[in-house]
C-alpha positions, 0 to 999 in steps of 0.5 A: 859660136852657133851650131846646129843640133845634132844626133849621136850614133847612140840615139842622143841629141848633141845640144851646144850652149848656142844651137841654131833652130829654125823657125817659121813666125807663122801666118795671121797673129804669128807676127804678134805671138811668135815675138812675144815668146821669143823674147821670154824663150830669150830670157829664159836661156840667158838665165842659164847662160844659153843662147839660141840662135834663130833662123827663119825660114819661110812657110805659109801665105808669107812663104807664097807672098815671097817666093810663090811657093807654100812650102819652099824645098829650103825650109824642109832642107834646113828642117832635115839638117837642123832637125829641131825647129818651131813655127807658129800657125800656117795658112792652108791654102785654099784649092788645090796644093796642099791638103794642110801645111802642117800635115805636109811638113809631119809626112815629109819629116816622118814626125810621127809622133804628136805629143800633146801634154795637156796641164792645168796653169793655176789661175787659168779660168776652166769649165770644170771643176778640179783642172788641177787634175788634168796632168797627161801626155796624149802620144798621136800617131801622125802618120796612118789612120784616115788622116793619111790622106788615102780617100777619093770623092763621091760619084767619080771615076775613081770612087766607081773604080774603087768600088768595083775592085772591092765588090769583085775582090771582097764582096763589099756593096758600097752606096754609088754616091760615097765617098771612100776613105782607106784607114791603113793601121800597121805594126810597125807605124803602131809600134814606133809610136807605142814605143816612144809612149812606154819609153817617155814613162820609163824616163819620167817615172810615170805609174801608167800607160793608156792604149786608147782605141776602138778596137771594139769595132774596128777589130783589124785596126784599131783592134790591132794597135792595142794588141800590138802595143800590148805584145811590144810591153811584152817583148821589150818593156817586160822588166819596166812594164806590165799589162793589166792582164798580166798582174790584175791591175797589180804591176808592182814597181812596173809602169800598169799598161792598159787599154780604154775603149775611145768612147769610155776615154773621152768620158773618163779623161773628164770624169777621172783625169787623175787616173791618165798619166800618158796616153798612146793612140792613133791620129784620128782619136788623138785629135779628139782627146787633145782639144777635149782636154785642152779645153778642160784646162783652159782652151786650145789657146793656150795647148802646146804641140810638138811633132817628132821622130825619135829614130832621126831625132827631129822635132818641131813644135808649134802652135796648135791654133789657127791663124786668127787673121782678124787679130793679126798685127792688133799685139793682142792674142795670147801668146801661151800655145806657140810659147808652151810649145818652146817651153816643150822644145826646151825639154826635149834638147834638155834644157828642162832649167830654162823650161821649168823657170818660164812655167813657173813666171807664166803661171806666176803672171796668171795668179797675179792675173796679169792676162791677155783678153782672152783670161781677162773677160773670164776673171775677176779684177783681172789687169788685161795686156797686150800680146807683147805685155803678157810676155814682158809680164812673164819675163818679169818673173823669170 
């Protein structure tokens, strides 16, 4: 019998054999690609005598379409009690409402984690020369930075209002005709995120640990994350981890700390990528670095996302593209991004088997180049299938 996810006292989630997850098809080619990695999401589980049982619920241009409402009061109900969900790429809509959907559900849920892994699939065509090196975790803060939201426009009364209380208060002489935006940074939104980084190496083994920052100018903010993850590695990661200041670059058997000014990460991800293994920041320069490298190993296409709160245990993974509306019902975009990020859900409930297996038949398919438009235009004799034949392709190889 189906039952919900839930979490134990302990900070464990509880996953029966048969969980109900939510999920949201998405808006434009959501009708093609979320059916499409269902049925390989589907077949993996059966693998391992598992069954997820789906439950839609409504957001988006389908939601407004139905209900009148971009985002019913029930999705984020079922979201809260069921607190494992997917959803496939939304329609913001346009003037007025909602800022983003996809910002909205991250800020009422307190997903303050973005975790982006970012790997190279062989065979998938990449601008550079050694995607293969590309294996890394970005860890983005969803919650503060300018992404939340705290701006107002130029050469209003608000802006006037503001500017006046800044000049009185601080003496800062701001341009009549600017818009204003506040980058709040706090301690603890910092090192909730910073925590979920070190703990995600400490149960993966991995050798090292990124603070990506621009603390060079931004010394009260971003200055201030990367002294804030630095003292928590001090305070509670000390017998697993080791800043680089501490050991000189030796940490021994520890997890190495250290910390890359934005600018210099951006290069080095593309010039040494085989030096990141996780990588912690704040949102703005999370979002730089995902699709960065996304597109060093073969475009957002194809680029997993989740969003999670380790403390309450929920998680809902997505599609990191948009809605691609011209393609939409044509059964012929690649379903890999919305597909990945179930493959990431699967390892966050455990279920790291399942996961494993549909990698392997997915990269499998794209070695036998057996591949959606996308691929098939950038590779050599390659056979191109439509949305639902690249997922019966994988499925193939399970």
């Amino acid at each position: 019998m189906a039952e919900k996810i839930s979490m134990s006292a302990d900070g464990v989630l509880n996953v029966p054999t048969e969980p109900i997850i939510p999920f949201i098809e998405g808006d434009g080619t959501g009708v093609d690609i979320w059916p499409a990695a269902r049925l390989v999401l589907d077949a993996a589980a059966a693998k391992h005598g598992r069954k997820v049982e789906w439950k839609e619920v409504l957001a988006g241009e389908k939601a407004f379409n139905e209900t009148g409402d971009w985002l019913p009061q029930e999705t984020i109900e079922t979201f809260e009690s069921h607190l494992i969900g997917i959803k496939g790429p939304l329609t913001t809509p346009i003037g007025g409402g909602f800022r983003s959907l996809n910002v909205a559900i991250r800020q009422i849920l307190d997903l303050y984690v973005c975790l982006r892994p970012v790997r190279y699939f062989k065979g998938v065509p990449s601008p550079v020369k050694h995607p293969e090196l590309v294996d890394m975790v970005i860890f983005r803060e969803n919650t503060e930075d300018i992404y939340a939201g705290l701006e107002v426009e130029a050469m209003t009364p608000d802006a006037l209002k503001l500017r006046e209380l800044l000049e009185d208060a601080f003496g800062w002489k701001i341009r009549e005709d600017a818009g204003i935006g506040i980058k709040p940074i706090s301690k603890t939104g910092s090192q909730r995120l910073q925590r979920a980084a070190l703990q995600y190496a400490v149960d993966r083994g991995l050798p090292r640990v990124h603070w990506v920052h621009k603390g060079n100018i931004m010394k009260y903010t971003e200055g201030a994350f990367q002294r804030w993850g630095y003292e928590l590695v001090r305070e509670e990661f000390s017998d697993v981890a080791v800043a680089w200041e501490d050991c000189g670059g030796d940490p021994g058997d520890k997890i190495l700390v250290q910390d890359t000014i934005a600018d210099i990460a951006l290069q080095q991800v593309l010039t040494r990528p085989a030096e990141f293994d996780v990588i912690g920041t704040m949102n703005l320069n999370g979002d730089y670095l995902s699709d960065a490298l996304a597109a060093q190993v073969g475009g957002i296409g194809i680029a997993p996302g989740g969003n999670a709160n380790y403390v309450t245990g929920h998680g809902i993974f997505e599609a990191t593209h948009g809605t691609a509306p011209k393609y939409a019902g044509q059964d012929k975009v690649n379903p890999s991004s919305v597909l990945l990020s179930g493959v990431l859900m699967f390892e966050h409930i455990g279920w790291k088997d399942a996961a494993d297996d549909i990698v392997a038949a997915m990269e499998a398919a794209i070695a036998d180049k057996v591949v959606t438009y996308d691929f098939a235009r950038l590779m050599e004799g390659a056979t191109e299938v439509k949305c639902s034949e690249f997922a019966s392709a994988i499925v193939d190889r399970l």
